[in-house]
C-alpha positions in Angstrom: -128.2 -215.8 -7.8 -125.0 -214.2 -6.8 -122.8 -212.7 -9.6 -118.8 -213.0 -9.4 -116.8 -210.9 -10.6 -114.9 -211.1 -14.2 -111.2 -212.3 -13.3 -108.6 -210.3 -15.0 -105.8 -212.2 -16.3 -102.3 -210.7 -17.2 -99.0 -211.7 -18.2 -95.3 -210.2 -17.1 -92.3 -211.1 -18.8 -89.3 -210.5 -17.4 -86.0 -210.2 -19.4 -83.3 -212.1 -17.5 -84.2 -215.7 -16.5 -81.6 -215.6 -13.8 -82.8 -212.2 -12.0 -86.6 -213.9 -12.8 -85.7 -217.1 -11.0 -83.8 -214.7 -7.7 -87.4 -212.9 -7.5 -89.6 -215.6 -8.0 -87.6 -217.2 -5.0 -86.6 -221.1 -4.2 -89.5 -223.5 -5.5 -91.1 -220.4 -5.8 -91.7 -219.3 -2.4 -91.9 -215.3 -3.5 -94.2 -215.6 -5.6 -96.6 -217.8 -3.2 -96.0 -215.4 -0.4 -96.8 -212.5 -3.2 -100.6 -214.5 -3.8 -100.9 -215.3 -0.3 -100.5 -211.8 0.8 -102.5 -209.9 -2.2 -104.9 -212.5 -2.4 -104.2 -213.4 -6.5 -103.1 -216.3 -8.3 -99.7 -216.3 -9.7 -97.9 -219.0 -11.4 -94.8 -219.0 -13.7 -92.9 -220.3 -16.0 -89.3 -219.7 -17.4 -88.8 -216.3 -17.0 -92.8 -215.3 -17.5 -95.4 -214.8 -14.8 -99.5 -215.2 -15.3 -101.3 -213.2 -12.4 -104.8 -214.1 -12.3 -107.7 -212.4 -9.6 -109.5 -209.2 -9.7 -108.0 -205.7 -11.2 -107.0 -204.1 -8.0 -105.6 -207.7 -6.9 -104.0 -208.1 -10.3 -102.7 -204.6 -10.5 -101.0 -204.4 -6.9 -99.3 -208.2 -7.7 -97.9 -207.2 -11.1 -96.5 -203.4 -9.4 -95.2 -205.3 -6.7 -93.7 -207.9 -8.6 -92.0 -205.2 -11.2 -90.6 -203.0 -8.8 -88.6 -205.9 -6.9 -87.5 -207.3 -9.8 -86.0 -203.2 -11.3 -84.3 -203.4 -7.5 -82.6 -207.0 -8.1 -81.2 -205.1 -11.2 -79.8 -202.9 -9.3 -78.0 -205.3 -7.6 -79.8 -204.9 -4.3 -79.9 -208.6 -2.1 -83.5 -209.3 -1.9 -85.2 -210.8 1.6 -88.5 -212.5 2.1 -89.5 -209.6 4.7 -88.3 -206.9 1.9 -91.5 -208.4 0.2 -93.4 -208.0 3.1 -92.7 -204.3 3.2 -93.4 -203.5 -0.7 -96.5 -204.2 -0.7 -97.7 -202.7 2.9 -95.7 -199.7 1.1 -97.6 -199.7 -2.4 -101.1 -200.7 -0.7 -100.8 -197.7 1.4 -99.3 -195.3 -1.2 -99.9 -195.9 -5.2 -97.0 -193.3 -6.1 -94.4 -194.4 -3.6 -91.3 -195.6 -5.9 -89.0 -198.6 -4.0 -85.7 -197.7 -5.6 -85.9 -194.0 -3.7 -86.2 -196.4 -0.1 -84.5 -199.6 -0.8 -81.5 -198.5 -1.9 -80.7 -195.6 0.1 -78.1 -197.3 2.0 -77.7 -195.3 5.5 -74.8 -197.6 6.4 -73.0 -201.2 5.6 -72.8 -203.3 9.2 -70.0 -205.8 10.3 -71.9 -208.4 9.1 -72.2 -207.1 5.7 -76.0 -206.4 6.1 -77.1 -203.0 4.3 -79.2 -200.9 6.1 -81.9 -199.2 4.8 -85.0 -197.9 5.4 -88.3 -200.4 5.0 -91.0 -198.4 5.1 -92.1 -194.3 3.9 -91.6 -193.3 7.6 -88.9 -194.5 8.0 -87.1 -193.0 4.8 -88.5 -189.4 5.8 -86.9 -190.5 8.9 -83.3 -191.1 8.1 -83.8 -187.7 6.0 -84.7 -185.5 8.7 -81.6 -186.8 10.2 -79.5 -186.0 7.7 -81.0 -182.6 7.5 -82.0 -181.0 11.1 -79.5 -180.8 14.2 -82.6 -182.3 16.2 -84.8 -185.3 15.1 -87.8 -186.6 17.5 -88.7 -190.4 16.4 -92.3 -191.4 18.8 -94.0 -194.8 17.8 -94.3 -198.1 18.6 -91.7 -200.7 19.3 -90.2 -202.4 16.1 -90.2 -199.4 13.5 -86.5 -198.9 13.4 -86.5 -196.0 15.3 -83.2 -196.5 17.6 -81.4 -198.8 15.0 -81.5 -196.5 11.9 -80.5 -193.1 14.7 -78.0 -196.0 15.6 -76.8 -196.7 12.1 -76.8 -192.8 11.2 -74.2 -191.9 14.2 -72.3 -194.6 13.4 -71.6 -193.4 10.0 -71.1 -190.0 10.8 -68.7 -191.4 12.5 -67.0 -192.9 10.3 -67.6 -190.3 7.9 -65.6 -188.0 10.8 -68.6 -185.7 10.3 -68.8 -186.6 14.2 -65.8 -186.9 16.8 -67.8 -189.3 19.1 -71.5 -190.5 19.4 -73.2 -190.2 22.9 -75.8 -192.9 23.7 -78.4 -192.9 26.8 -81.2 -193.6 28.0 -83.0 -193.2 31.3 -81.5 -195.9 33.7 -84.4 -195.8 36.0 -88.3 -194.3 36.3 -86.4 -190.8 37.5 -82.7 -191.7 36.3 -81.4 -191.0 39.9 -81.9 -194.3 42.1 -78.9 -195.8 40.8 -77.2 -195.4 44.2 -79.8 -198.3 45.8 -78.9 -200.6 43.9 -76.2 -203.1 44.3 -73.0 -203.2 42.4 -70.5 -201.0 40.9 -71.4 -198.5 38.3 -71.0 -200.7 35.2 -73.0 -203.6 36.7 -75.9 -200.9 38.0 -76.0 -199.3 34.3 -75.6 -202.6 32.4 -79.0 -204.0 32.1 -80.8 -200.5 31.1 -78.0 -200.1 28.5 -78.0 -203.4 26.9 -80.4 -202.5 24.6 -78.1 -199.8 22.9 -75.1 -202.0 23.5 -76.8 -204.7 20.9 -77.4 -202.2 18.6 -73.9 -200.7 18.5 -72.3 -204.5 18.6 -74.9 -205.3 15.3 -73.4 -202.1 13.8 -69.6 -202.9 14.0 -67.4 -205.8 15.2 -67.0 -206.0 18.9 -63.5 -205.4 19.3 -63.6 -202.4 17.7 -66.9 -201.1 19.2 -65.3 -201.9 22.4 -61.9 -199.6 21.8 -63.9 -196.9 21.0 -66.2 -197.4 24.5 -62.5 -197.8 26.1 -61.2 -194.3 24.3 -64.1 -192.4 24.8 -64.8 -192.0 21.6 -68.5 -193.9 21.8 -69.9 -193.0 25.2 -73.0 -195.5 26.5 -73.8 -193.8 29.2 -77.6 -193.2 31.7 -79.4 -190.3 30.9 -78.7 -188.9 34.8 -74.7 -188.6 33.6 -75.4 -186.3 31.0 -76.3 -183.0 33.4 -73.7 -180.0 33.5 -72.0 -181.3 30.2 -71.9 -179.3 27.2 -71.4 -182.2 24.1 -69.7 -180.6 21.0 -68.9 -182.5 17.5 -71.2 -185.2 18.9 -74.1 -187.7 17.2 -75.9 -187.8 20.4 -79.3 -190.4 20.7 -81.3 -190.3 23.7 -83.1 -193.8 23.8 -86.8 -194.8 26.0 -86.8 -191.0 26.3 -90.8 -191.6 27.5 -89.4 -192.2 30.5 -87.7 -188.6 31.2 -89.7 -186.4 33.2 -90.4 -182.4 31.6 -86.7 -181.5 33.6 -84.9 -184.6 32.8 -85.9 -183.7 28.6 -84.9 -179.8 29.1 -81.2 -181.0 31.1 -80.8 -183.2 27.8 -82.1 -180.9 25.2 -79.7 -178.2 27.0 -76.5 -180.2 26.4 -76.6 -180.1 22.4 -73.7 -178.2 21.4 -71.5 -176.7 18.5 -71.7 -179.3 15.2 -73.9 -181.7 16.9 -77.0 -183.8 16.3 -79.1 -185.3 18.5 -82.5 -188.2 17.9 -84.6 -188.6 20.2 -86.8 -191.8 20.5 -89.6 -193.1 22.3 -92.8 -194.5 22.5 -95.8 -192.8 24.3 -98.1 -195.3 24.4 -95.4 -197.1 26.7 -94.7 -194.8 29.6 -93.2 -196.2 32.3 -93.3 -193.2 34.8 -95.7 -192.9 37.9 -99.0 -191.7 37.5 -98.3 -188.2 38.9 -95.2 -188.0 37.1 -95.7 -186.4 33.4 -93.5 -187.5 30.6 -91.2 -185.5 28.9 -91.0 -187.0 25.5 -95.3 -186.5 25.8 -94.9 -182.5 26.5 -92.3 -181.1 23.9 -94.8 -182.5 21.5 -96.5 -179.2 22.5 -93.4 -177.0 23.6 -90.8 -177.3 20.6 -93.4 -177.7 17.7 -92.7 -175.1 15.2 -89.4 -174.6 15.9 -86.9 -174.3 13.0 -84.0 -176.7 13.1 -86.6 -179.4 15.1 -88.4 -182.5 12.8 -91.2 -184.9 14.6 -91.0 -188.4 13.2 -94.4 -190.5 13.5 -94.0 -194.3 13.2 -97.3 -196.4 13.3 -98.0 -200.5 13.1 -97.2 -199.9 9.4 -93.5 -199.1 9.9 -93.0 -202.5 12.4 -90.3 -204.4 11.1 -89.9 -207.2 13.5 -91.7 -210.3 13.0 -95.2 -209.6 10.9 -96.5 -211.2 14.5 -95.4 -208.1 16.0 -97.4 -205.8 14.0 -100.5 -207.9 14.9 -99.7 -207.8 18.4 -99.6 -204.3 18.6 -102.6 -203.8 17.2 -104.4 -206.4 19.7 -103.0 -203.8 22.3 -104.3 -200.6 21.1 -107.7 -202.3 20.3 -107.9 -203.4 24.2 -107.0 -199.9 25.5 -109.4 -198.1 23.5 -112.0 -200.9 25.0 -111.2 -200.1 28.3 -111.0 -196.4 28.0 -115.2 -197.1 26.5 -115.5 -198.9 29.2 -114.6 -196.5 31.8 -116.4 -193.7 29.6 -119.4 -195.7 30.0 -118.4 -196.3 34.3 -118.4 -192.3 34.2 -121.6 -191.8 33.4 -123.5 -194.3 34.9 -122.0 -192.8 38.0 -123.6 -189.4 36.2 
C-alpha cells in the first residue's frame, strides 16, 4: 500500500484586516488563484489565512502570500497577473525579494498605470538601461522588451536627460523597397510603425505624443531613414532589429552620438529575412560581446507578460522546432 505524505498545516496572520481583505481579493479570488497555481489549500478567515499541502507547497504559498501583502503596504495597486508573476519569480529564484522589482517605478503612463518591471530579467533589464549607452534586449514576443525601452525614453524625456527619442524599426525584409509600394511616405511607413506608435500613444496622451511627432521632438521613423545621420542627446530604440541585415545593424550602431542611448530589441527565433540573407541582430551576439559600455539582455518564456496563454504558446513552438530539427537529423543520416 501506497504511503502519502504528512500534510503540513500553517497559519498567517496578517495585521490589517483591510490590506488582508485587498490581497485575499473579491470573494477571494487571490487566494484561489494562489492554491490553484501552487497546488495548496488555502482558506481564510478575518484577517488570518490556514495553508494546508506539502512543505514545499506550503512554504512557496505562505512566501508568496507575505511578500504581496509587505507590497500592498507599500501602497503598490495590486493585479491578478502581478500574482501570476510572484510566484513564477519565487519558484524560479528563492532569494529574489519583490519590493526591489515591484516597486521600481520606470515611469507613470497617461492612464495612470505604473510601469514596472514583472519579472528578474526584466528588472536587470531596465538597469542596464539606466547604466550603459547601449542595451541589446533578444527574446521572445511578450517579455516587455520594446514597452519598458519605450517607457525608459519616455522618461528621459521627461526627465530632459534626452532632447528627443528616435524610434525604428526595419520597414521591410531589407528596409529599402519602400519605393514599390503604393502611397505616400506616411501611408507606406504606417503599418510597419504601428507597433511603436501604440506603444508611445499607451505612454502619454495622444495630443501630446502627437505635438512632439509634429515638432520633431519624437521621431517614428523606418530603419532605412536613419543612414548618414549622426543622433546626439537622443534615447534612440531600434525595434524587430532581427530583421536588419549585418550592414543595416553597423549603419544603425554607427549613428549613436554624443549623450545618447540606444536599445536594441529583437527576437531570433523570429527572423523574417531570406534564407541567404544573415541577420544582424544574430551576428553582433559574436562581434560586440565584451565590449565595455555594451549589456546583452536575455528574455525567455518566463519573462512573457501577455496572457499566461501566451507563455504556453511559445513553448508549443519551440517544442515543434526542436521536433523537426530531430527529424531532419534523423533524414540526414538515413541519407548517410
Amino acid at each position: 500500500m501506497k504511503e502519502t505524505a504528512e500534510e503540513t498545516v500553517e497559519k498567517v496572520i496578517f495585521d490589517d484586516l483591510q490590506l488582508a481583505n485587498n490581497l485575499f481579493g473579491v470573494h477571494s479570488e487571490n487566494l484561489r488563484r494562489i492554491a490553484r497555481t501552487i497546488g495548496a489549500k488555502i482558506s481564510a478567515k478575518g484577517n488570518a489565512i490556514t495553508i494546508q499541502g506539502d512543505d514545499l507547497d506550503v512554504t512557496l504559498s505562505k512566501r508568496v502570500l507575505t511578500d504581496l501583502y509587505g507590497l500592498l503596504k507599500k501602497g503598490y495597486p495590486l493585479f491578478p497577473n502581478d500574482i501570476d508573476y510572484a510566484i513564477r519569480m519565487i519558484s524560479d529564484n528563492q532569494s529574489v525579494n519583490l519590493e526591489d522589482i515591484f516597486l521600481d517605478t520606470v515611469y507613470i503612463s497617461a492612464r495612470k498605470r505604473i510601469i514596472t518591471p514583472k519579472s528578474l530579467a526584466q528588472k536587470h533589464y531596465i538597469d542596464a538601461i539606466r547604466k550603459y549607452d547601449l542595451v541589446i534586449g533578444i527574446g521572445p514576443a511578450g517579455t516587455g522588451k520594446t514597452y519598458l525601452a519605450m517607457a525608459m525614453a519616455v522618461a528621459s524625456l521627461m526627465k530632459q536627460e534626452v532632447e528627443r527619442i528616435v524610434l525604428t524599426r526595419p520597414a521591410v525584409e531589407a528596409g529599402e523597397k519602400l519605393g514599390f509600394l503604393p502611397g505616400n511616405l506616411y501611408e507606406k511607413v504606417n503599418p510597419y510603425l504601428r507597433p511603436l506608435y501604440d506603444a508611445l500613444h499607451d505612454m502619454m496622451e495622444f495630443d501630446r505624443a502627437s505635438r512632439l511627432i509634429e515638432k520633431g521632438v519624437i521621431e517614428v521613423a523606418p530603419l532605412a531613414f536613419m543612414r548618414g545621420r549622426t543622433l546626439n542627446d537622443s534615447f534612440v530604440i531600434l525595434d524587430e532589429a532581427q530583421n536588419t541585415g549585418p550592414e543595416q545593424m553597423k549603419m544603425f550602431l554607427t549613428r549613436l552620438g554624443f549623450s545618447s542611448k540606444a536599445v536594441i530589441t529583437g527576437d531570433i527565433t523570429q527572423v523574417d529575412l531570406p534564407e541567404n540573407k544573415a541577420s544582424g541582430l544574430i551576428e553582433i551576439q559574436g562581434i560586440l560581446k565584451g565590449i565595455e559600455g555594451i549589456e546583452f539582455v536575455y528574455f525567455s518564456d518566463r519573462d512573457v507578460v501577455r496572457h499566461p496563454l501566451v507563455q504556453d504558446i511559445i513553448k508549443a513552438y519551440e517544442r515543434a522546432e526542436e521536433r523537426r530539427q530531430r527529424s531532419k537529423q534523423q533524414s540526414s543520416s538515413e541519407k548517410i
